[in-house]
N, C-alpha and C positions, 0 to 999 in steps of 0.2 A: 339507701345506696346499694345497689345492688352487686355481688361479686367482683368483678373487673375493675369498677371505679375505689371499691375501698382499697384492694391491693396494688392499685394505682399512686393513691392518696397515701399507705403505706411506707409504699417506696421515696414518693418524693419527701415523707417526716423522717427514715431513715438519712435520706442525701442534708438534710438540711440539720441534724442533727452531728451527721460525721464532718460537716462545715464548720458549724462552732466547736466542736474538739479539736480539730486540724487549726483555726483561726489562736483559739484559745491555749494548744501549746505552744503556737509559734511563738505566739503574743507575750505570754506568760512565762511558762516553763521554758522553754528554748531560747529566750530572747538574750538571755546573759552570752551562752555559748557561742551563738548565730551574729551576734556582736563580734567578737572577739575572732571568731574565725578566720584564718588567713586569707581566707577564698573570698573575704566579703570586702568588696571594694570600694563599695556604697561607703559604710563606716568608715575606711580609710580616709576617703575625700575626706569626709567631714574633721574629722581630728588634724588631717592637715592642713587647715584654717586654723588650729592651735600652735602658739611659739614651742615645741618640743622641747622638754630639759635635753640638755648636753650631758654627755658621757666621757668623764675623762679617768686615767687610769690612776694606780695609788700616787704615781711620782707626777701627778698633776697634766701628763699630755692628754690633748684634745684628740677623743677617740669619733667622736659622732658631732657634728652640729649644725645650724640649721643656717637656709638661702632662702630668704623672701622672692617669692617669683608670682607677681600681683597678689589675689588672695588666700596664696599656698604657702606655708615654710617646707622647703625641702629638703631632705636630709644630705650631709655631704660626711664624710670619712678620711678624714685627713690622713691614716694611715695606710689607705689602702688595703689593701690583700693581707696585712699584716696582722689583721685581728679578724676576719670578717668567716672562719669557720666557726668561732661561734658568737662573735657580736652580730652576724644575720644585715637584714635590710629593712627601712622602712619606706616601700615604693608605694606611689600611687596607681601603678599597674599591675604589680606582681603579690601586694602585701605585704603579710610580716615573716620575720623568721629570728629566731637565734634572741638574743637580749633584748634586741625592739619590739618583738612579739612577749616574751612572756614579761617585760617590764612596761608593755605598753601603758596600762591604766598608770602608772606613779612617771613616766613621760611623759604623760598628753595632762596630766593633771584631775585625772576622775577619781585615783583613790583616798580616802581617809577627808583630812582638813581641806585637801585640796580641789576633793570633787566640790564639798561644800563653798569655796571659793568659787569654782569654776561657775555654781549656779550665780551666786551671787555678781558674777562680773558682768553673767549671759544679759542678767537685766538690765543692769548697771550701761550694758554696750561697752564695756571695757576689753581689752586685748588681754585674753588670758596664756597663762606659761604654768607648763608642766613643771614637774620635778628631775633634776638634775641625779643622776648615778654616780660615785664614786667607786671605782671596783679596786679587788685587789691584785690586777694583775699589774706588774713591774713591768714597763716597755725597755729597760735593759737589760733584764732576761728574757722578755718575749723577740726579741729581738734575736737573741741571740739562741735559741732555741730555732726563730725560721731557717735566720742564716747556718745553724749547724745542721740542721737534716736536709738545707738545701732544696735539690727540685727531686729529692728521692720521693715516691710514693708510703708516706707513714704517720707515726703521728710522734710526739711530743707532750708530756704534762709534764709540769712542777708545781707543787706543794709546800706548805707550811704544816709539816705534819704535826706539830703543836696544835693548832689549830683549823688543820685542814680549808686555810686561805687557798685560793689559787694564785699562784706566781705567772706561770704562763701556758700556753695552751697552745700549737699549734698542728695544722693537716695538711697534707699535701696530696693532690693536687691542691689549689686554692683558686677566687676570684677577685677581681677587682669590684666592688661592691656600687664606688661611684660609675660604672660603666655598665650597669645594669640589663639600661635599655636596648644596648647594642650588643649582649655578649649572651642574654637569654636562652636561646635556643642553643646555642654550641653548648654553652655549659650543662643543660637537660641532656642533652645526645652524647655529652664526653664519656665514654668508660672507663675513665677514669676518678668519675664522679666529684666533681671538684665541691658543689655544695652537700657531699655529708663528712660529718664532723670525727673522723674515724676516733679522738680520743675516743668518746662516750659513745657513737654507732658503731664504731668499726669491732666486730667479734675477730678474733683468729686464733688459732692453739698457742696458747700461752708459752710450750715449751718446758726450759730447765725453769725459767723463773717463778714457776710455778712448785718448784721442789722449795721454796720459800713457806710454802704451807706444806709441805707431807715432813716438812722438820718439825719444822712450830709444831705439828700434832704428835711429832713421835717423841721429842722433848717432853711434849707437854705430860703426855697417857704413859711415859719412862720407856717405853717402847724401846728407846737407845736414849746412851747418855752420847758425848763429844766422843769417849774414848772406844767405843765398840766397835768389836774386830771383824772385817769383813775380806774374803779373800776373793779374788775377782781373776777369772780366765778370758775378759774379754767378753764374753756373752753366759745367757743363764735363760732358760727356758720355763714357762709358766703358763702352768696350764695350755700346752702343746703351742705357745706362741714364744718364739724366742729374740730376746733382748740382747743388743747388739748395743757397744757402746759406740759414741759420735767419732768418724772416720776409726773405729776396729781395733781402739787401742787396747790392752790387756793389762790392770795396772799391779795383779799382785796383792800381795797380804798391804793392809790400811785400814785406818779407822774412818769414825763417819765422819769426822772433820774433814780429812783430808776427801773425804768423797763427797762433800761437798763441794770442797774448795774446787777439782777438779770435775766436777758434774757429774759422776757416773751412772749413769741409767741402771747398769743391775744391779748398784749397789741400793738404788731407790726402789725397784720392784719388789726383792727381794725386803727393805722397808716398809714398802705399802701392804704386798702380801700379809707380812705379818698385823699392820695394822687392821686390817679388813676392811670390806670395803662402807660397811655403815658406818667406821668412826672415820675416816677419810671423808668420808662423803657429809657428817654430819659437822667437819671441820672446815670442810666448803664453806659448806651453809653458814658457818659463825665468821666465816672473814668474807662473807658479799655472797658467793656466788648464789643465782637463784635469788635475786634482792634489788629492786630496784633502788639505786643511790639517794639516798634521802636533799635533792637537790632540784628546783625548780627548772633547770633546764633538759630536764629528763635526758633519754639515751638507750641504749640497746642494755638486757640484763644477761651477763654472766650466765654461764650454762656448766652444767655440774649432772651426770647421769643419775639418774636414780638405782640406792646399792644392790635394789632386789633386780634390776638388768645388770648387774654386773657379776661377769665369772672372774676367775683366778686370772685369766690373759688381758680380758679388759680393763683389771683391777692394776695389773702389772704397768700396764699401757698409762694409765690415768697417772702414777706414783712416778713420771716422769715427764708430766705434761702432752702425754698426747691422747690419743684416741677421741670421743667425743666429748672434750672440753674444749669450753668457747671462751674468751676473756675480752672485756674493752679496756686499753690502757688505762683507765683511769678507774676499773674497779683495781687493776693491779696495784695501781699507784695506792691508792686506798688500801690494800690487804697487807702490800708493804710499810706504809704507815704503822702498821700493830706494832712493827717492830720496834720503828725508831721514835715512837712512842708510848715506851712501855705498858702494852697490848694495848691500847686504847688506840681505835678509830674513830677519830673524829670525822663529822660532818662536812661534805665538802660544799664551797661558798665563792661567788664567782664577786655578789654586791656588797662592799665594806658598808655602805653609808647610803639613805638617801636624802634627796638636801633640798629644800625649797629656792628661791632665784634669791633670797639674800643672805645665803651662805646657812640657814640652821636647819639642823638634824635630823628631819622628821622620823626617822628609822636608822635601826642600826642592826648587822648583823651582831649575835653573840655566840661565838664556839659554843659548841654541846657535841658530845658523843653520840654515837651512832651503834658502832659493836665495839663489844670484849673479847676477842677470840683465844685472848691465850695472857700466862700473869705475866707480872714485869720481869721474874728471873728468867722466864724461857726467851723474853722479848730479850735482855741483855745476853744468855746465851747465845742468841741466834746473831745477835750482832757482831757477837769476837765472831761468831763463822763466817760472816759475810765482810768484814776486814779482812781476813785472809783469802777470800776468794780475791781481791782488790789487791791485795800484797804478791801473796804466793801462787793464785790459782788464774781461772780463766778470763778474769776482769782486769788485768793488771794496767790496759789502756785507760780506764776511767782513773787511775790514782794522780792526783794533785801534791804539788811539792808544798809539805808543811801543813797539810790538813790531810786527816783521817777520815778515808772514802769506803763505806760499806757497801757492798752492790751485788749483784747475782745476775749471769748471761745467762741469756736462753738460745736457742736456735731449735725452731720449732719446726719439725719437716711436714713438707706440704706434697702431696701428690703432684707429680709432672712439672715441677717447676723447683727453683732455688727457694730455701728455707727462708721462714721470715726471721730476722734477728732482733732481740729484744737484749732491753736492761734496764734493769732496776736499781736504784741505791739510793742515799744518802748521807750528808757530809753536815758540820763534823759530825764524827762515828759517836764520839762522847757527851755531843750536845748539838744533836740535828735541827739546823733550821730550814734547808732543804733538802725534799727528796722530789727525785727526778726518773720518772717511767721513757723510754725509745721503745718504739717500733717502724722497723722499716721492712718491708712486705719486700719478700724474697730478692733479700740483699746479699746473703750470707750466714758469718758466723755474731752471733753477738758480741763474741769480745773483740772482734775484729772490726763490726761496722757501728754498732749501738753504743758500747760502750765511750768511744772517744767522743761521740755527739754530747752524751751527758755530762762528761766530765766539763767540756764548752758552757753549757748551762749551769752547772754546780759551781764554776766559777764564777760566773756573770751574778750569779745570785750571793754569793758570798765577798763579793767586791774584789775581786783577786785578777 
């Protein structure tokens, strides 16, 4: 064979060689992902010739179920827009998203006892059905959560900070989920982005609520005890950037209770300074930030600078929630959690149960923790602080008559626009079963617009 023909013959053992690697990962390696993928519509059809389990909430409403339409079940959502930022869609045109996507396989019936049924039926010619979701979210707080932040642009979570259940969950803009086919493209083009899920995608400067950890740390390291004396002219400059309290107020000799209670920014710089910024920054790190949420529905991760970019003005900036720190409601909801369960964050959990079609068990979720950022005395200090933020300070709109609400406002300024306003807490202060995160993107002030949302939902979840 002379020259030309062997590097000829070469070439095409090369091509025929990088054919069965490219055949052979698709086939092999990639075939679980390339399945599963939302973009793949092929596999859709095919599952939706399966009777999909139903999705209903812990108080038994029908969240997801299915409409035989010849040899398809299609999915219908009885609640509408009212769960659908993160219960998602399962279309025959568009894919998965949100709980139908990552609970696909225990819906459609491929996982565990049930794939092994699924084969079994395939032979058989029998009509197979998925496995049913049980979740924890309450449709009389989810409820009450839409209707109190209304058609403002934000988000809403509630918790079971014992065991980091989710209560309810909602975002605003939203969609109507069974109107899919007609509403597709407005909602891709809205800028106001109606399918991301701002609890867990949405980042923004966390604000004062964020001085919920530069206490916990400075409790924690003694840094300052409740009673340490701090005298405040209104502003305090660090490292050539100067701190301004919220609208200019100037509060005088006080301790860190009451500077909490009242939010004072130089009284927190002038705290973070002293902490520095590695143990600030390494107490980030132990309440989430820089962490993805140990939760199957994934989400955007918390941002936290690193302490060797940070000088004395950046540091100052941070000890009050601004500068470049990023938060999603629901790692806050999470960091406040330490609190109101003394230090211990628990894992947060959207599916109680999964259940085959004649009501048993096949899976259950079980609480487990996640981080320890801080012990139970600093958790129970921080909690009398955070009652009298709710009593005597900037939260007084979230307080409830005959239960004891702990809570912390933010108001997190934002370039060129009105601050977003946040709030944190949880009720009772003495024995919390819920805690409840607001954010409403450049509303205002927190105690003024977040705060009274939450307290709507710390009711609804507490039967009141």
């Amino acid at each position: 064979m002379d020259k030309p023909l062997r590097r000829l013959f070469l070439f095409f053992v090369l091509l025929f060689v990088a054919l069965i690697l490219q055949l052979t990962y698709v086939q092999v390696w990639a075939a679980s992902d390339l399945k599963t993928n939302p973009a793949n519509t092929r596999a859709v059809e095919e599952e939706m010739k399966i009777e999909r389990g139903v999705i209903v909430s812990a108080d038994g409403v029908e969240l997801a179920v299915n409409r035989q339409d010849g040899e398809y079940y299609l999915r219908e959502y009885p609640q509408g827009g009212l769960t659908s930022p993160w219960m998602g869609y399962n279309s025959l045109r568009y894919g998965r998203a949100g709980v139908e996507r990552v609970y696909n396989q225990e819906l459609s019936g491929e996982s565990g006892l049930l794939g092994i049924t699924s084969y079994w039926d395939e032979l058989l010619g029998k009509t197979h059905r998925g496995a049913d979701l049980k979740l924890t979210v309450d449709m009389k707080v989810q409820r009450a959560a839409v209707e109190a932040l209304g058609e403002r642009k934000g988000a809403v979570v509630a918790l079971d900070p014992r065991t980091g259940a989710i209560l309810a969950m909602t975002s605003y803009p939203r969609y109507d989920p069974n109107r899919l086919e007609g509403i597709w493209k407005d909602i891709n083009s809205d800028p106001g982005k109606p399918l991301l899920n701002r609890v867990t995608q949405g980042l923004y400067p966390p604000g004062s609520v964020f001085k919920t950890i530069v206490a916990a740390a400075a409790l924690e390291t003694e840094t300052v005890t409740t009673a340490t004396r701090f005298d405040d002219t209104g502003s305090v400059t660090a490292g050539g950037f100067v701190v301004n309290n919220y609208g200019g107020t100037a509060y005088g000799e006080h301790d860190f209770a009451k500077a909490f209670a009242s939010s004072i920014n130089t009284t927190f710089a002038k705290v973070g300074v002293s902490l520095g910024a590695e143990t600030l920054a390494a107490y980030a790190r132990d309440f989430g930030f820089g962490e993805s949420p140990p939760w199957p529905l994934g989400g955007a991760v918390s941002l936290f600078p690193d302490s060797s970019d940070m000088d004395k003005a950046h540091l100052a900036q941070a000890s009050y929630g601004q500068g470049e720190i990023l938060a999603t409601p629901l790692l806050m909801a999470l960091a406040t959690s330490a609190i109101a369960n003394a230090g211990d964050i628990m894992k947060p959990y959207l599916v109680a149960q999964v259940l085959d079609y004649h009501g048993d068990i096949l899976d259950e979720t079980a609480p487990g923790v996640w981080l320890r950022p801080i012990s139970a005395e600093t958790a129970a200090t921080m909690t009398d602080l955070m009652v009298e933020v709710v009593t005597n300070g900037t939260g007084t709109r979230a307080a409830l008559s005959g239960v004891q609400v702990a809570g912390k406002t933010g108001t997190a300024e934002v370039a060129d626009d009105e601050p977003h306003a946040w709030f944190a807490g949880f009720a009772p202060a003495g024995d919390p079963q819920v805690l409840v995160v607001v954010l409403v993107e450049n509303a205002g002030t927190g105690g003024s617009v977040a705060a009274p949302i939450a307290r709507r939902v710390i009711a609804a979840a507490l039967g009141l």
